[in-house]
N, C-alpha and C positions, 0 to 999 in steps of 0.2 A: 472501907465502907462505901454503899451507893452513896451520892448526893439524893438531894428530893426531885428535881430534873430528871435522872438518872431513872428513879422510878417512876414518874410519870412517863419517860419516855417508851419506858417497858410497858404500863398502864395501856397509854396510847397504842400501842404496837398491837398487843392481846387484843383488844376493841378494834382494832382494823382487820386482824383476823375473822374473828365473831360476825362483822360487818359481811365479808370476803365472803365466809360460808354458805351466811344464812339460814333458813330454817331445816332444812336438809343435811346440813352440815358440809363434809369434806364431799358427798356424792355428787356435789353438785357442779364438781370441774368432768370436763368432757375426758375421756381416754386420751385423744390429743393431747390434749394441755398437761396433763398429767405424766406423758411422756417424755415433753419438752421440759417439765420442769423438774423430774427426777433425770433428767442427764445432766441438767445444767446443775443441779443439788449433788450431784454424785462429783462432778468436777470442782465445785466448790467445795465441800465439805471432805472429801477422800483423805485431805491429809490431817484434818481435825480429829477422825476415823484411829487413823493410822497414829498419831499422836497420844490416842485414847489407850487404844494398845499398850503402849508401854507407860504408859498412868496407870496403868490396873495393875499390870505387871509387876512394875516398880514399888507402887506405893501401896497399894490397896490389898492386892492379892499376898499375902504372910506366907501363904507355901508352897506360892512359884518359886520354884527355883532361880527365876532373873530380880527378884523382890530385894529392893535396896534399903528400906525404912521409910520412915514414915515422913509425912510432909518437915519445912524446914528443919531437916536436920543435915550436916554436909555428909554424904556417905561417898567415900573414898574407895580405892582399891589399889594398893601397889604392885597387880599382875599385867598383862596383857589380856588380852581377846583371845579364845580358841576357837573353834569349829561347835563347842558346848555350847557359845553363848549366839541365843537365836531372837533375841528380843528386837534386834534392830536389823536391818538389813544393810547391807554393803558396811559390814562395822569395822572401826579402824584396832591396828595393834601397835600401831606407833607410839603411842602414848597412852602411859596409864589414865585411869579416867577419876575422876569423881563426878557422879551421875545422880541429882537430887532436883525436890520438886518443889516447888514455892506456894504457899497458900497467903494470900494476901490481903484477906477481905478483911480479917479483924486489924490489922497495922501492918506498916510497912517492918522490913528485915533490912539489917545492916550488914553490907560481909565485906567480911578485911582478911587481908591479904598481905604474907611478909614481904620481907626485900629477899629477893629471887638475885642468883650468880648473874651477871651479864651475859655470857653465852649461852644459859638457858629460855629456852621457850614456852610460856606458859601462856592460857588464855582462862577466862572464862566466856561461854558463849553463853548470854540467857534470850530464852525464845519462849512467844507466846504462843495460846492456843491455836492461834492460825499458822503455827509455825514459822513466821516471822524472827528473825534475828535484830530482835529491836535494839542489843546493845550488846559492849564486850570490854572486859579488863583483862588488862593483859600486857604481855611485853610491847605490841605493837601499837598498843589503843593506848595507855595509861601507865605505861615503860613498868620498868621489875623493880621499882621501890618500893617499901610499902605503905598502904592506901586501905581507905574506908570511903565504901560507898552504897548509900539508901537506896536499897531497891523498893519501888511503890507503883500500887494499883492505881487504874483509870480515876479515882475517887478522892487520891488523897489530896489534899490539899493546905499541906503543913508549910512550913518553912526550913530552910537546910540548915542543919541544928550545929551546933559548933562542933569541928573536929572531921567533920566530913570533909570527903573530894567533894562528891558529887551525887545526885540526883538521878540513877534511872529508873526512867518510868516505863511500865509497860500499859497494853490498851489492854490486857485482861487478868483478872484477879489469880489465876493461876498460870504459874511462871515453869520453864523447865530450865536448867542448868547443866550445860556438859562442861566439866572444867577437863583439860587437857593440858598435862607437864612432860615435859622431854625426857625422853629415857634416851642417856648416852650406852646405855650396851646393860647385860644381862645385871653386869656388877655394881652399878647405879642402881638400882630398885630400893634399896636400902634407904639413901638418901631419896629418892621419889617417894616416901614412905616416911620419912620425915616431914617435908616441904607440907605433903597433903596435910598432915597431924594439924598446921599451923592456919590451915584456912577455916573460918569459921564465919557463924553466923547469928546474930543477937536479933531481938524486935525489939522495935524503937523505942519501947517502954522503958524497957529494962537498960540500955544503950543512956538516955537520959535521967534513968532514977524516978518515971513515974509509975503510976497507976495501970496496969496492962486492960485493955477496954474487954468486952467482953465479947467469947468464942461463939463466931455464929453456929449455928447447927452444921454437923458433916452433909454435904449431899448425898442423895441414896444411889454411892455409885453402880448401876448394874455388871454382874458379869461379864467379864471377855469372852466369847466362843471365836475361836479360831477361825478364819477363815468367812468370818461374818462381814468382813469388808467388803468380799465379791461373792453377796447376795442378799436378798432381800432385807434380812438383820441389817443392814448397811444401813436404814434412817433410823432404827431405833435410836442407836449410838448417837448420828447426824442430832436429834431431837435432843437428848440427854448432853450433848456438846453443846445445843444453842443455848439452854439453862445455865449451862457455866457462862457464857457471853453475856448473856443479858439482855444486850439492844446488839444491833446490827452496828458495823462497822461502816467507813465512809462509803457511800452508794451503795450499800448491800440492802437497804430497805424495802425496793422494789422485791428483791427477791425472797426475801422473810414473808412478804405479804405475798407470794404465790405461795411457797413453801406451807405458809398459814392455811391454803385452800387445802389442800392434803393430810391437814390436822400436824402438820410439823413445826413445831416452834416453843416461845423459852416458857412453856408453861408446863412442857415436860408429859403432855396427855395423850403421845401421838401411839397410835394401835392399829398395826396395818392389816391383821386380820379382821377389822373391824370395814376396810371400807370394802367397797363393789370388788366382786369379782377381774371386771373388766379393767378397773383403776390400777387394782393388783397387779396383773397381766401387763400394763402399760408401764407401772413404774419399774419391774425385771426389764422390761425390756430398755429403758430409761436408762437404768443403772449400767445394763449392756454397752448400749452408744456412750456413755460417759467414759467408762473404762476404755473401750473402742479406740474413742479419741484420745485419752492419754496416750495410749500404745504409738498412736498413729504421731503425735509429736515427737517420740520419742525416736520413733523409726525416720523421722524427716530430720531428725536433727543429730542423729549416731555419730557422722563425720565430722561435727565440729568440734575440734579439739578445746574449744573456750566453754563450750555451753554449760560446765557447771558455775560459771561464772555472772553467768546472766538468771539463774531460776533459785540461788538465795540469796537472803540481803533480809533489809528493814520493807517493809510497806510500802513506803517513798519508793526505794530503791527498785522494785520489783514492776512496781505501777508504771513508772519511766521507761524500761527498761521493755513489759510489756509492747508499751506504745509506738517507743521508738524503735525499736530491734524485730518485732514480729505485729508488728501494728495489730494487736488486741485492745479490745475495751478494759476490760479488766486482765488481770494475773494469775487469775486461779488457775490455770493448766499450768501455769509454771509453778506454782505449790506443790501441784499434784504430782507432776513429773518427779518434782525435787523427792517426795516423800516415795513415793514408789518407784527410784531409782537406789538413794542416798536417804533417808530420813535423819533429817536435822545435820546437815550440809554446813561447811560454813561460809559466810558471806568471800567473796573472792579479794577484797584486801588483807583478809586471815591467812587465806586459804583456795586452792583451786586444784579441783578435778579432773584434768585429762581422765579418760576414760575412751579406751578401747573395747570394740563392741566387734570388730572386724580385724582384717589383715590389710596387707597393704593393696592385696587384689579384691576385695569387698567383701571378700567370702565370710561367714562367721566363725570365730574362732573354738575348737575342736580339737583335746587334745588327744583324742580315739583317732583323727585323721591325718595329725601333721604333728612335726616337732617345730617350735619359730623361734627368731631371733628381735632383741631391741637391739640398736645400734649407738650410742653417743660416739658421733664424732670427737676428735680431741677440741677441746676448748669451747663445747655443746652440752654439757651437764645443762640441768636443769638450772634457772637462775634463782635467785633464792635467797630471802635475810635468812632463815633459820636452818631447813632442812625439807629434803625431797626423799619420798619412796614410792615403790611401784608394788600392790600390791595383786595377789590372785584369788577370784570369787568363783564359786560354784555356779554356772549358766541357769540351773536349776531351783537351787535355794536361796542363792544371791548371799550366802555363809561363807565361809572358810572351808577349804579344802586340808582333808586329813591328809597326810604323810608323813615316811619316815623320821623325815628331819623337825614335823612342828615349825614347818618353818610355813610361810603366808604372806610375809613380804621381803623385797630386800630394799634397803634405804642407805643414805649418805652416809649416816654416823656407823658403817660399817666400810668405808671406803678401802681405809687400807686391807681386806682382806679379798677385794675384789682381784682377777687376774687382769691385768690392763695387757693390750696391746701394743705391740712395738710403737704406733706414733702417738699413744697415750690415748689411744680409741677406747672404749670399754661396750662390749657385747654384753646382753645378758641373754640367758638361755630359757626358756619357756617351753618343756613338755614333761608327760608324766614318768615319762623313765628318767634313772639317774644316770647323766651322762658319766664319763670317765672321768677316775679322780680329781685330776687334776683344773679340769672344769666344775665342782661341785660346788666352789664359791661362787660363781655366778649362775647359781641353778636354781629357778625359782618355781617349785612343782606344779604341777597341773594336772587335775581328773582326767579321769577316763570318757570324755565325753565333750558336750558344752562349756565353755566357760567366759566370763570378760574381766578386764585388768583396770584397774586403776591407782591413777598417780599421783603422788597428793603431795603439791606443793606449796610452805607451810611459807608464808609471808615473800609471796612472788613476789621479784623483781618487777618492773614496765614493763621488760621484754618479754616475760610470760604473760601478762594482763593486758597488751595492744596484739600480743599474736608474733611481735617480731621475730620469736622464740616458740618451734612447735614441736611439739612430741615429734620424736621419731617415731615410723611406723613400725608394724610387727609383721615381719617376713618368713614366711615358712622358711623354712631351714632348707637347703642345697643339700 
């Protein structure tokens, strides 16, 4: 539930809007301004956008096929990821998932969690509307015993009830959740399928035995149109996202009150067919340099083998991180990046991303052009408390690539079936033909065409998190 703050601050905000416009309304921002301020809203907002997507997907829309159920409920899956599933992009298959959404505004949700084997790796990631990894349980946060802990909206203002760990809170009334458990091999699913059965989730009514408060009205969530991210549809969504916020987050107020000049904001009334022609024209073009620029980070920062490490995290962590590592005022490009690279990444004490965009000679990688090799030296595996795998994406869809084998990634917990090399080197193989039998276990397939790789190291060591430890590169094959 808001505070009474909380609504006057939304009050106040609407009224500066109003103020902003004037009696002409949104017509009243120049072409310029309008420009500058749908790049700088497209950079902001993209992953909100993107986030939105698989809220509709997920929760809302019943006969999409990627559609999980309905808000807090925990929906599980004891399969992998195939090439079918399109709802996220760069998606992982390491780990079965449970993938569910949080509605927080009538009370806070309790989720408890069993005692987990010590060798396995399990997490929960919860992330808010701004994509934000505000918090996680798990083996490496809150170890594998088992635990209950209140997850709560910006608003609540309860006390930690007895029986609980702990208290996470997030800054927005709606929460997502990827839980992610280790799958040791094909014949583990069973038992992964267990473990999920036992996680669950109570409101805090029912958790202490009282009165459940009463369900605010559903929002009127609009349709998904595909592909509405890159183009004008793009502030609809933006607009329909600020309503879930509310108020602006820290320093985002300056820009809600431009944003307000363009009719965008949490009052939900924005209609871009409604304003000038010219204004229209300016915010496409807006939207253009926004995406532009994502690209253009993305392109400047390809060869860093840490950079999934610095673009997720908490709010805190990102803002820092912005300042000190790419000297930005804000973090929104690195939101953005994270979401239309990875959407919902996890923070790099979980979890970190090498990702391979290139070869060892810069070129892009092409498996119409070249066959290539990874190399681990002996005693150069990736470092690692849990587990490491290296997976292959379609350059095109940023999906899974279909082949024979159904296979998508290769990882640690398949070691011994890898062929090592005489000084205990291990090669893997990277193209789309099947090499000769005897190399099949290190054959990780690859299109006919574009493609990029990544590696996903699941509670890195120092030496993967300071750099002392870097991806091998990938060599066209001799």
């Amino acid at each position: 539930m808001r505070t009474n703050n909380q609504r006057l601050s939304v009050l106040a905000i609407m009224v500066g809007f109003l103020c902003a416009c004037g009696a002409s309304g949104p017509a009243a921002i120049t072409p310029e301004e309008a420009e500058a301020t749908a790049r700088e809203a497209y950079v902001y907002g993209f992953p909100m956008v993107m986030g939105y997507k698989t809220l509709y997907n997920y929760v809302i829309d019943t006969s999409n096929p990627e559609y999980k159920g309905p808000f807090n409920e925990v929906v599980c899956e004891a399969r992998l990821f195939t090439p079918d599933d399109k709802a996220v992009v760069t998606p992982n298959a390491d780990t079965p998932y449970c993938m569910f959404w949080l509605d927080l505004r009538a009370e806070p949700l309790l989720l408890t969690v069993p005692e987990m084997e010590p060798e396995r790796f399990y997490h929960f990631q919860l992330v808010d509307l701004y994509t934000h990894n505000f918090a996680y349980v798990g083996t490496l946060t809150t170890g594998n015993d088992a635990g209950s802990f209140l997850i709560v909206g910006p608003g609540w203002e309860g006390e930690l009830p007895e029986g609980v760990d702990d208290v996470l809170r997030s800054e927005t009334d709606i929460v997502f959740i990827a839980t992610r458990t280790q799958l040791f091999g094909p014949d583990d699913l069973t038992r992964v399928a267990e473990i999920q059965q036992e996680y669950a989730l109570q409101p805090l009514s029912a958790f202490v035995g009282g009165d459940a408060p009463p369900t605010p009205p559903a929002p009127d969530f609009p349709a998904w149109a595909e592909g509405s991210q890159f183009d004008k549809r793009f502030f609809g969504y933006l607009d329909f996202m600020m309503t879930l916020l509310g108020t602006p987050g820290p320093g985002e107020q300056p820009l809600w009150e431009r944003l307000g000049r363009l009719g965008i904001g949490p009052d939900g009334s924005f209609d871009f067919a409604a304003l000038p022609p010219e204004i229209q024209e300016a915010m496409k073009t807006g939207r253009e340099e926004g995406f532009a620029e994502i690209e253009a980070f993305i392109a400047a920062n390809s060869s860093d083998p840490l950079i999934s490490g610095k673009i997720f995290g908490t709010r805190e962590f990102l803002a820092e991180t912005a300042a000190a590592t790419f000297q930005l005022e804000n973090a929104d490009i690195l939101r953005s990046v994270a979401a239309h690279r990875g959407l919902y990444g996890n923070s790099a004490a979980e979890a970190i991303y090498p990702t391979y965009l290139s070869d060892a000679d810069g070129s892009p990688l092409d498996g119409s052009a070249n066959q290539y090799t990874i190399t681990f030296a002996e005693g150069q595996l990736p470092p690692v408390e849990a587990f490491w795998s290296l997976t292959m994406y379609d350059g095109k869809t940023q999906l899974f690539v279909e082949n024979p084998l159904d296979r998508y990634l290769l990882n640690s917990t398949t070691m011994d079936d890898f062929r090592m090399e005489g000084a205990g080197a291990l090669t893997l193989l990277i193209q789309k033909d099947e090499p000769d039998t005897h190399s099949t276990s290190n054959w990780l397939p690859a299109p006919d065409g574009p493609f990029y790789l990544v590696m996903r190291l699941y509670g890195p060591e120092a030496a993967a998190l300071d750099g002392t430890w870097t991806p091998p590169p990938v060599k066209p094959a001799e």
